[in-house]
TORZAGU-913282 format. One record per residue: x, y, z of N, C-alpha, C in turn; residue in one letter. Coordinates in Angstrom, 3 decimals. Example, Ala and Ser with C-alpha at 12.3 -4.5 7.8 and 13.67 -1.06 7.14 Angstrom:
# TORZAGU-913282
r n.px = 13.190 | n.py = -5.690 | n.pz = 7.800 | ca.px = 12.300 | ca.py = -4.500 | ca.pz = 7.800 | c.px = 13.200 | c.py = -3.300 | c.pz = 7.800 | rest = a .
r n.px = 12.850 | n.py = -2.250 | n.pz = 7.080 | ca.px = 13.670 | ca.py = -1.060 | ca.pz = 7.140 | c.px = 12.900 | c.py = 0.030 | c.pz = 7.870 | rest = s .
This chain:
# TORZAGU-913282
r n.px = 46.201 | n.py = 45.953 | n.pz = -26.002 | ca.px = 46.108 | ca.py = 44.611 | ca.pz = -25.479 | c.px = 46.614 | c.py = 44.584 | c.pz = -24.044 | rest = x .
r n.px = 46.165 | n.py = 43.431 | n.pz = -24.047 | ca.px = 47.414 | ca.py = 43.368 | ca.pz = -22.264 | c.px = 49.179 | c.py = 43.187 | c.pz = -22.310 | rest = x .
r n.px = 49.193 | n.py = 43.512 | n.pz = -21.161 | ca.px = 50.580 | ca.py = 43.415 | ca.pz = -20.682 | c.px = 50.908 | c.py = 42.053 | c.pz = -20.814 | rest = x .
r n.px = 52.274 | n.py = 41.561 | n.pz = -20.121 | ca.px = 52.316 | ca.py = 40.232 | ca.pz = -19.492 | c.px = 52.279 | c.py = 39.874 | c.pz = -18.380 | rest = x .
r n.px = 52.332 | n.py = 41.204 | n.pz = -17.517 | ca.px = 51.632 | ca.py = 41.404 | ca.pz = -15.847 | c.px = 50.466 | c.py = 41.050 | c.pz = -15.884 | rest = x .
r n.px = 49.425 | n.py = 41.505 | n.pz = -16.581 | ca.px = 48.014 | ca.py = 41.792 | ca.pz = -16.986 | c.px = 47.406 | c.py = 40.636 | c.pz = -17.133 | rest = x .
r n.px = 48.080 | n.py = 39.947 | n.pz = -18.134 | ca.px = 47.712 | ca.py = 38.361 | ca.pz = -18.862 | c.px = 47.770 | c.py = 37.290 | c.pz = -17.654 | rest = x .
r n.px = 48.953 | n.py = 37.280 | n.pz = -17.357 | ca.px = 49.135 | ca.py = 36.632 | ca.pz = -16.218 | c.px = 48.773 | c.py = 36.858 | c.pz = -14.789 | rest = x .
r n.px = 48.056 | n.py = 37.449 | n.pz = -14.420 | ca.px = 47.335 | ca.py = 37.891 | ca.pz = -13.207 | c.px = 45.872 | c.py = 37.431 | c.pz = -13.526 | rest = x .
r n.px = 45.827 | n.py = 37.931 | n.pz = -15.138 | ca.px = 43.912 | ca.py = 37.273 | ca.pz = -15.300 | c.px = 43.821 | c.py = 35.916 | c.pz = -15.849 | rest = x .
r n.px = 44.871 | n.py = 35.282 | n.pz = -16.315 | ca.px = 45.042 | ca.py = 33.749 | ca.pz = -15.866 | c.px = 45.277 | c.py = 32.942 | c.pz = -14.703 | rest = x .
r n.px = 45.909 | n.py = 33.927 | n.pz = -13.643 | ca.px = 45.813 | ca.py = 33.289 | ca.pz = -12.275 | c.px = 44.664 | c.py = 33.161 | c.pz = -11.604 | rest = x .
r n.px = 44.082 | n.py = 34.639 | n.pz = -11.584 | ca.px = 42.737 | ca.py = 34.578 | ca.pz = -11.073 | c.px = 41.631 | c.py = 33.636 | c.pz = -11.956 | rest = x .
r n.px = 41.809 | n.py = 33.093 | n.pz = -13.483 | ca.px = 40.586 | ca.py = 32.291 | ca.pz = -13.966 | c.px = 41.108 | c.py = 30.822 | c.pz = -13.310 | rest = x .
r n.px = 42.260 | n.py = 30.526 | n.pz = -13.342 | ca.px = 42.884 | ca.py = 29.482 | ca.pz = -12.785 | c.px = 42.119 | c.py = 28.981 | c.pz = -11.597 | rest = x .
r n.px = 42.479 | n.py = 29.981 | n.pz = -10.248 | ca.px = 42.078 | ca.py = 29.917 | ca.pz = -9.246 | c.px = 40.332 | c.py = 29.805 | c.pz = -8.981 | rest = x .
r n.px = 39.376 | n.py = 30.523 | n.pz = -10.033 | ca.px = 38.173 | ca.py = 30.642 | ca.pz = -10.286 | c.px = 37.542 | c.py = 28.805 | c.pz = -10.426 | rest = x .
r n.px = 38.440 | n.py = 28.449 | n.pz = -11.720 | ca.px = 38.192 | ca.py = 27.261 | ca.pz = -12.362 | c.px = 38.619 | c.py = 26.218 | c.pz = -11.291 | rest = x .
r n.px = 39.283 | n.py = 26.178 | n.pz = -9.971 | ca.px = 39.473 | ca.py = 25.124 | ca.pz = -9.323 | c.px = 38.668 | c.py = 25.299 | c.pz = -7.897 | rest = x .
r n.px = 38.417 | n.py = 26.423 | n.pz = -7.691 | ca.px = 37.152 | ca.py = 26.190 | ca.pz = -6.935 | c.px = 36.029 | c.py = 25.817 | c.pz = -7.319 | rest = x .
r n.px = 35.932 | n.py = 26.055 | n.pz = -8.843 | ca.px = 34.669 | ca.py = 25.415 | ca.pz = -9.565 | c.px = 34.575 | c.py = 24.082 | c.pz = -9.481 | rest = x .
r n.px = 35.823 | n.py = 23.404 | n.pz = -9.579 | ca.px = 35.673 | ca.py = 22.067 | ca.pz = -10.129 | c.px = 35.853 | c.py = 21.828 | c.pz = -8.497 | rest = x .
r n.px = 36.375 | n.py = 22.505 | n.pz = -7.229 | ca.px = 36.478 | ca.py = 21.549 | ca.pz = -5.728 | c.px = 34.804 | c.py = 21.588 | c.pz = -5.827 | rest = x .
r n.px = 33.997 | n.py = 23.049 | n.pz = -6.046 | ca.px = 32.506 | ca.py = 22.620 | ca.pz = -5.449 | c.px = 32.164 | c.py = 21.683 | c.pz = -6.385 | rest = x .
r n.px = 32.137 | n.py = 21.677 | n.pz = -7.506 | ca.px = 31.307 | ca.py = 20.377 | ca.pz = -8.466 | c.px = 31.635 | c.py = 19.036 | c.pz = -7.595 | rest = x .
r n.px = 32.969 | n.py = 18.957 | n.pz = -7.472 | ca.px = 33.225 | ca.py = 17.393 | ca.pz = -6.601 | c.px = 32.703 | c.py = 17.548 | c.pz = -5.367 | rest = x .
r n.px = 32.757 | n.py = 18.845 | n.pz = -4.330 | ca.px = 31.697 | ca.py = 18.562 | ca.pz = -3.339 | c.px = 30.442 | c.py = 18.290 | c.pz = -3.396 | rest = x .
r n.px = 29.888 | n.py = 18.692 | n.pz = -4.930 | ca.px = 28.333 | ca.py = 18.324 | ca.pz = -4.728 | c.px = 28.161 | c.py = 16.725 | c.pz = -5.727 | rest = x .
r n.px = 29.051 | n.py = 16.158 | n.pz = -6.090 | ca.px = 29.027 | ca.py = 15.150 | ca.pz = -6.377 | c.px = 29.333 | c.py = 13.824 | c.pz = -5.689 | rest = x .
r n.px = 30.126 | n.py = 14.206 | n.pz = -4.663 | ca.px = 30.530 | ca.py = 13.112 | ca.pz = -3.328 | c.px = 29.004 | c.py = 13.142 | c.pz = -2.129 | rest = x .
r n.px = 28.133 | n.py = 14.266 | n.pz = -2.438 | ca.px = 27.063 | ca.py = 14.348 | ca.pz = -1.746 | c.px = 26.628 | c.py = 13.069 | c.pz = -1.714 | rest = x .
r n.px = 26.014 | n.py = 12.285 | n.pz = -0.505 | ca.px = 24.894 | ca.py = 11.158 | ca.pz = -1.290 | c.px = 23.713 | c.py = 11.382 | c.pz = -0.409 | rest = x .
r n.px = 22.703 | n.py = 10.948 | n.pz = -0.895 | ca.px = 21.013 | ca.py = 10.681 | ca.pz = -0.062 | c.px = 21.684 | c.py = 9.614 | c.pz = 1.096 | rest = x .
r n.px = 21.421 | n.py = 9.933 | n.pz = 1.972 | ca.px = 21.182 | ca.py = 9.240 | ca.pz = 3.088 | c.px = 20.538 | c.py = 7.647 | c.pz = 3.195 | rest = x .
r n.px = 21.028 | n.py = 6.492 | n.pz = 3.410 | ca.px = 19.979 | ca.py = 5.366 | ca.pz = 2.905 | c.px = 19.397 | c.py = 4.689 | c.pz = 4.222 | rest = x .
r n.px = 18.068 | n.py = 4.925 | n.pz = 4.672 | ca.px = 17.833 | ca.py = 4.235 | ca.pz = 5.341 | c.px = 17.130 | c.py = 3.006 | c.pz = 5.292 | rest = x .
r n.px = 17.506 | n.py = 2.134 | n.pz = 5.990 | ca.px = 17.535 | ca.py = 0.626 | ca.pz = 6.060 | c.px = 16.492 | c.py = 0.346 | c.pz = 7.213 | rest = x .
r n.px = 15.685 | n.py = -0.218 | n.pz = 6.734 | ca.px = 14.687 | ca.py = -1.110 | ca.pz = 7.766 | c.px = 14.661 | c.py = -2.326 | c.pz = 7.951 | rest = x .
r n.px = 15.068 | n.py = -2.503 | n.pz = 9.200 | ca.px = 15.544 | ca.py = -4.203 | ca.pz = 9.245 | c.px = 14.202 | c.py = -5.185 | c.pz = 9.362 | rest = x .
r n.px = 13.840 | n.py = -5.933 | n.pz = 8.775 | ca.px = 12.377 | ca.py = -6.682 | ca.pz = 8.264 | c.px = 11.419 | c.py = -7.010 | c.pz = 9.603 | rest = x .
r n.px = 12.449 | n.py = -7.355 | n.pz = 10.525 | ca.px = 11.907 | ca.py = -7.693 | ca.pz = 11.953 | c.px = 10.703 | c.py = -5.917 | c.pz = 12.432 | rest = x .
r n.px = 11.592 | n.py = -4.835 | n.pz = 11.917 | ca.px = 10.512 | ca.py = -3.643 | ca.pz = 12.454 | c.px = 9.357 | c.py = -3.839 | c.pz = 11.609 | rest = x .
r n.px = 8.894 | n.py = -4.226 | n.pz = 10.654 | ca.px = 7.557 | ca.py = -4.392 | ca.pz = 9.537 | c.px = 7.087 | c.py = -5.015 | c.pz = 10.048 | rest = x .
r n.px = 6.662 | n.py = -5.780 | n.pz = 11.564 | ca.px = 5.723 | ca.py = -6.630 | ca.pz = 12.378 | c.px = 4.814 | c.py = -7.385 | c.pz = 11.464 | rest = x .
r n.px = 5.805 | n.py = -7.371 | n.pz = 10.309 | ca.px = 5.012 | ca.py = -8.910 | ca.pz = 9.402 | c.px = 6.427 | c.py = -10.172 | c.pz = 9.037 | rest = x .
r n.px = 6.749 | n.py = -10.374 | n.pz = 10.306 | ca.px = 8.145 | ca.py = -11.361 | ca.pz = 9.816 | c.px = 6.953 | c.py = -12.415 | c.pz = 9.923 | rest = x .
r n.px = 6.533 | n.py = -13.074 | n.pz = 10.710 | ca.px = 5.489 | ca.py = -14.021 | ca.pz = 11.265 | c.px = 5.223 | c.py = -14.388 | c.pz = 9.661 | rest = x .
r n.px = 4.474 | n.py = -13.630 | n.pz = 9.159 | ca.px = 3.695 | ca.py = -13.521 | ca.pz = 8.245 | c.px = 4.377 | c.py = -14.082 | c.pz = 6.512 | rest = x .
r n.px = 5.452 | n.py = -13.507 | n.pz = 6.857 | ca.px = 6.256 | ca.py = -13.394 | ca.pz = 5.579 | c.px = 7.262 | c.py = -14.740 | c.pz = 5.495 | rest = x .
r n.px = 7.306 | n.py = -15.348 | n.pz = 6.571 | ca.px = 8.163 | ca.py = -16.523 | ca.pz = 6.861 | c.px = 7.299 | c.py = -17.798 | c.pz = 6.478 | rest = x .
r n.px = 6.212 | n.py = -17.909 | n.pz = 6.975 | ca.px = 5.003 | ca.py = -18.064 | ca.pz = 6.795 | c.px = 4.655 | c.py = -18.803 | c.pz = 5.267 | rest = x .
r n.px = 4.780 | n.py = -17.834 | n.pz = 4.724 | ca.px = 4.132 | ca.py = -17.524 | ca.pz = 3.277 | c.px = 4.916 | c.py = -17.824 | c.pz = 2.185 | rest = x .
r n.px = 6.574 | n.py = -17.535 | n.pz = 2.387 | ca.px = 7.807 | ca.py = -17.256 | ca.pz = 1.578 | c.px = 7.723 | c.py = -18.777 | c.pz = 0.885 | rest = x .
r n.px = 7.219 | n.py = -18.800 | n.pz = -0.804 | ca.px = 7.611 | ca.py = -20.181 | ca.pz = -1.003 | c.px = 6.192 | c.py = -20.888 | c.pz = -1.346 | rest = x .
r n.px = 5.234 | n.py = -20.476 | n.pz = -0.542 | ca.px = 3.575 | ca.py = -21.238 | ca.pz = -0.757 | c.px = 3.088 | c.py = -20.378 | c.pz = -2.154 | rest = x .
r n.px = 2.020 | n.py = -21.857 | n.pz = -2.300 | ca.px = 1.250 | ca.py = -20.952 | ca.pz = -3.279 | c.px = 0.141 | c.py = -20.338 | c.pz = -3.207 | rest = x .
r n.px = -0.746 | n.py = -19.804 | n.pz = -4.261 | ca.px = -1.458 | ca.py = -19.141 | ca.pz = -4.126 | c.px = -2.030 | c.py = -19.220 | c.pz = -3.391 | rest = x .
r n.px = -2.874 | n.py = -20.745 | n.pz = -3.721 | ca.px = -4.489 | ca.py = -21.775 | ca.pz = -2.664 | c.px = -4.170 | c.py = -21.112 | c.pz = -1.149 | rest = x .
r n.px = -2.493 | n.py = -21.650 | n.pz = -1.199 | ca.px = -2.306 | ca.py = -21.455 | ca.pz = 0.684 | c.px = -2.546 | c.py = -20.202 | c.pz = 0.924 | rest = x .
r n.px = -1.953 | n.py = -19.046 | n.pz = 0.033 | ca.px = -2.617 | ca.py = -17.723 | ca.pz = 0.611 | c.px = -3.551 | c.py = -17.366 | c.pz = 0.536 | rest = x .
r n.px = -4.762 | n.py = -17.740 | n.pz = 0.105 | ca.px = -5.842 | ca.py = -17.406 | ca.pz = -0.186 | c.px = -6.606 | c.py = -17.984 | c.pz = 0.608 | rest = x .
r n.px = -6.025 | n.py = -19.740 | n.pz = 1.452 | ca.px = -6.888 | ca.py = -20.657 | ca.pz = 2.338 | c.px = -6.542 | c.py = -19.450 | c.pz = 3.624 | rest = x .
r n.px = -5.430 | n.py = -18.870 | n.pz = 3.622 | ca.px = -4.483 | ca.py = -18.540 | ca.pz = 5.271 | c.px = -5.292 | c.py = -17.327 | c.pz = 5.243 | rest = x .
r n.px = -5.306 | n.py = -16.068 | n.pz = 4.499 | ca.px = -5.624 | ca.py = -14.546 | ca.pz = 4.531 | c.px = -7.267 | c.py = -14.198 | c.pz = 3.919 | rest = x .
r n.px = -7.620 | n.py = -15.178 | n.pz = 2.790 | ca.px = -8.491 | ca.py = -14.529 | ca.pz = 2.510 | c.px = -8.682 | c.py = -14.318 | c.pz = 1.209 | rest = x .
r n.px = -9.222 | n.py = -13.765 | n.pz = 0.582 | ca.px = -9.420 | ca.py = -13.089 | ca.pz = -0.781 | c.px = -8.151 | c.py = -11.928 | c.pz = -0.953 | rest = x .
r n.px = -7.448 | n.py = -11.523 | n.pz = -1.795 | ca.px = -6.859 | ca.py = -9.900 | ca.pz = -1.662 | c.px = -8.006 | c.py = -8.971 | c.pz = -1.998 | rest = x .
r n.px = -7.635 | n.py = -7.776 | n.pz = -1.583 | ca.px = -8.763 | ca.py = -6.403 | ca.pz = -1.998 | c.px = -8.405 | c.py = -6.297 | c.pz = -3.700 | rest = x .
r n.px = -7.166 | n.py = -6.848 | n.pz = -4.237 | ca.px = -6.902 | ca.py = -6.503 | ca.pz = -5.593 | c.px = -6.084 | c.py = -7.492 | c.pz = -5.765 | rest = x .
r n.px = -5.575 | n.py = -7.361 | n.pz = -7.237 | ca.px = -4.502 | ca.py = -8.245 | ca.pz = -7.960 | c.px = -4.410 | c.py = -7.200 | c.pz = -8.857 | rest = x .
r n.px = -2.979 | n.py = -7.252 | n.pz = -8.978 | ca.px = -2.214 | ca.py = -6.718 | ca.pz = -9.942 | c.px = -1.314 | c.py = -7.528 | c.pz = -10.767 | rest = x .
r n.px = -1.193 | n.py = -7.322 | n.pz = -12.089 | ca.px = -0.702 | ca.py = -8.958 | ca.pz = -13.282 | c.px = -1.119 | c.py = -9.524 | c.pz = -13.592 | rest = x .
r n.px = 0.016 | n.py = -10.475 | n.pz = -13.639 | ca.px = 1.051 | ca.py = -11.175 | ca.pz = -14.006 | c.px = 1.785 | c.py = -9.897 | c.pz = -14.756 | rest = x .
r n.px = 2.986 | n.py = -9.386 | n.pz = -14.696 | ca.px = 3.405 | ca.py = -8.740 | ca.pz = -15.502 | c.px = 4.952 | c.py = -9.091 | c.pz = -15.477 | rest = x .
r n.px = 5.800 | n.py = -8.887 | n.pz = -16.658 | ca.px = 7.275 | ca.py = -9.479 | ca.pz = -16.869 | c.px = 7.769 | c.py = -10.743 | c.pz = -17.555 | rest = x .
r n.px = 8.771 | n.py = -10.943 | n.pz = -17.357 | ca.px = 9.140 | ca.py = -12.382 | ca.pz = -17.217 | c.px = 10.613 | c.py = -12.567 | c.pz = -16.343 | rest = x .
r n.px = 10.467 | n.py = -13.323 | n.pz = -15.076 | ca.px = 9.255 | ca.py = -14.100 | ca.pz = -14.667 | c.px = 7.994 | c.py = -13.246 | c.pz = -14.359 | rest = x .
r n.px = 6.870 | n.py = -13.851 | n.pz = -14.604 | ca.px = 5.717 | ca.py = -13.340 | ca.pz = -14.067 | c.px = 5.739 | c.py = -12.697 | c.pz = -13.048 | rest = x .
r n.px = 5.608 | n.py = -11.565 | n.pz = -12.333 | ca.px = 4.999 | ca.py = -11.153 | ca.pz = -11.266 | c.px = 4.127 | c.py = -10.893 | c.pz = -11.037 | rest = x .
r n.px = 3.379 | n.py = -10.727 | n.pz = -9.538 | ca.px = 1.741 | ca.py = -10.815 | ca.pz = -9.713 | c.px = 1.743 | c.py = -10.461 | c.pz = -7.855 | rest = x .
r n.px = 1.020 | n.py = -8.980 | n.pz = -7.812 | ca.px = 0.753 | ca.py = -8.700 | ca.pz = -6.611 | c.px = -0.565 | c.py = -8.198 | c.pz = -6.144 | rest = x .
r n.px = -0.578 | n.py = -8.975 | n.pz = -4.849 | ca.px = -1.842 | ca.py = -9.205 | ca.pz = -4.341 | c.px = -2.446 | c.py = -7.861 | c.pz = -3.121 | rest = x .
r n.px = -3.366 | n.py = -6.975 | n.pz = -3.201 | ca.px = -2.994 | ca.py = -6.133 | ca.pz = -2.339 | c.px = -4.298 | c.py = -6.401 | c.pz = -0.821 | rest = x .
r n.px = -3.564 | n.py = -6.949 | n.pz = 0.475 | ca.px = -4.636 | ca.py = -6.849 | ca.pz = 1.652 | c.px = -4.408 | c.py = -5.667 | c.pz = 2.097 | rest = x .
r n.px = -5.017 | n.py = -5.648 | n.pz = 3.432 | ca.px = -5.348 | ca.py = -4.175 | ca.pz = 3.817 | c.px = -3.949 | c.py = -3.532 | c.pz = 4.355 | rest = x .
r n.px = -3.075 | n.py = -4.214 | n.pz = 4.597 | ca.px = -1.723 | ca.py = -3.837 | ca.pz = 6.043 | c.px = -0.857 | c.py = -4.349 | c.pz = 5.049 | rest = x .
r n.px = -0.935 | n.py = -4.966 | n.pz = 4.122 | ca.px = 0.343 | ca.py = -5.593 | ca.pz = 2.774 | c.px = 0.102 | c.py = -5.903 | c.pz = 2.007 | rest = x .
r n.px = 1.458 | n.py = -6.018 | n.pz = 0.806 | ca.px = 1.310 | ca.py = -6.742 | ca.pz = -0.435 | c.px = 1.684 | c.py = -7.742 | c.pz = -0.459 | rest = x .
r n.px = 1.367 | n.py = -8.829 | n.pz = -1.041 | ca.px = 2.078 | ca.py = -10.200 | ca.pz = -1.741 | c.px = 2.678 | c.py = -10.523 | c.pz = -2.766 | rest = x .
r n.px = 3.942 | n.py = -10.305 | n.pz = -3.359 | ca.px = 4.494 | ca.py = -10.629 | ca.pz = -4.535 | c.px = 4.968 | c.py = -11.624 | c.pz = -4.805 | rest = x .
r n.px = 4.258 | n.py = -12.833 | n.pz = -5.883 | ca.px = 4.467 | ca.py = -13.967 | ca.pz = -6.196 | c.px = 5.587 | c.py = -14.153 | c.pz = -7.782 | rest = x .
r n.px = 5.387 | n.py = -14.800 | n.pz = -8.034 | ca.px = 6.822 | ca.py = -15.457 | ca.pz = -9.231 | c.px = 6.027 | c.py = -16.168 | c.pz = -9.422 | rest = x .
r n.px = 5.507 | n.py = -16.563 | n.pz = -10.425 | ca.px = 4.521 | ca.py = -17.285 | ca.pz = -11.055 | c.px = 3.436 | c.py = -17.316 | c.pz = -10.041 | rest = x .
r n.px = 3.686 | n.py = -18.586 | n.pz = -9.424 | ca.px = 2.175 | ca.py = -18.946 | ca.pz = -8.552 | c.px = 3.117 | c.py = -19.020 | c.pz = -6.920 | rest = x .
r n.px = 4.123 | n.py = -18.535 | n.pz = -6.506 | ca.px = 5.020 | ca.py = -18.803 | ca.pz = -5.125 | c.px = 5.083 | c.py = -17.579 | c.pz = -4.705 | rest = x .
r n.px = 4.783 | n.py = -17.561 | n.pz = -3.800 | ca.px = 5.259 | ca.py = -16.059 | ca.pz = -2.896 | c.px = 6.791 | c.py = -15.733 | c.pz = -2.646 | rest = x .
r n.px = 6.969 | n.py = -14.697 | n.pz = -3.204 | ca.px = 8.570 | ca.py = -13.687 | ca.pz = -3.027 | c.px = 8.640 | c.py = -13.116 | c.pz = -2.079 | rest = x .
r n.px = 7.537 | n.py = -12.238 | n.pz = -1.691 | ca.px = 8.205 | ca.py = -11.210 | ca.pz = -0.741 | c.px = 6.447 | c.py = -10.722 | c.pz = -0.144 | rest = x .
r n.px = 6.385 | n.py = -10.496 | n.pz = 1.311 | ca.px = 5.223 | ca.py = -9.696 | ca.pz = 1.741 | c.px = 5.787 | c.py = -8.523 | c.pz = 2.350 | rest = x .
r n.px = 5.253 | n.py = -7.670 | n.pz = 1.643 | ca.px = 5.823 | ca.py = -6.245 | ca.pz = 1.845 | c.px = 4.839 | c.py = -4.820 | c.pz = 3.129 | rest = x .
r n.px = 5.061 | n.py = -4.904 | n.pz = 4.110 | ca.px = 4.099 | ca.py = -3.873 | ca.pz = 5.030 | c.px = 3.720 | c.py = -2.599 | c.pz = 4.120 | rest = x .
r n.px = 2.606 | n.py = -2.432 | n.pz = 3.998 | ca.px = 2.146 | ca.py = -0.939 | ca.pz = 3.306 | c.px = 2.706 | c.py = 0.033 | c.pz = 3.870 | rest = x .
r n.px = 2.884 | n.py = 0.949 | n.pz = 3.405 | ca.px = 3.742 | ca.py = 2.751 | ca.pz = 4.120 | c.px = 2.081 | c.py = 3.260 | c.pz = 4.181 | rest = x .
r n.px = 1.999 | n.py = 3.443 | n.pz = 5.329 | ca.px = 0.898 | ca.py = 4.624 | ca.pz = 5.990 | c.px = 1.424 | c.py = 5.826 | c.pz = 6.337 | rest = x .
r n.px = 1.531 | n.py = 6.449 | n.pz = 5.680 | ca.px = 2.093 | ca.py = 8.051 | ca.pz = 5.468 | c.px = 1.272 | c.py = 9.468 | c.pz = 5.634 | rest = x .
């Protein structure tokens, strides 16, 4: 078997093993994704979205047009999005929530 030199030298070294284990686990757990934030004014649809925030359907449909699609009603509350060519429209029943700029990627 081992010594008590022996024992205790290969408990220091698992010791020492096991707390660099656990410093990298906490370094890769304090990691985070990066969050970037786009302030609404860069989506060159504030105009648009200020506009809209609150109307119903008729008005978006008298103001823009037809959408290329509809998607819904789905949830509760209802959601229901409308897709034009440069954005979406997401309504709450029949009121506009949010017009969102498409990602051209």
């Amino acid at each position: 078997m081992f010594s008590n030199r022996q024992s205790s030298s290969l408990l220091s070294r698992l010791g020492m093993a096991s707390l660099l284990g656990a410093a990298l686990f906490s370094t890769v757990l304090s990691a985070q994704a990066d969050t970037v934030e786009v302030p609404v004014g860069s989506q060159g649809l504030v105009a648009e979205a200020n506009i809209l925030r609150g109307k119903k359907q008729e008005f978006v449909t008298a103001e823009l047009g037809e959408p290329l699609s509809i998607q819904g009603p789905v949830g509760e509350p209802a959601i229901t999005r409308w897709e034009y060519a440069d954005f979406y429209v997401y309504f709450e029943y029949e009121r506009v929530l949010h017009v969102v700029k498409k990602h051209h990627g």
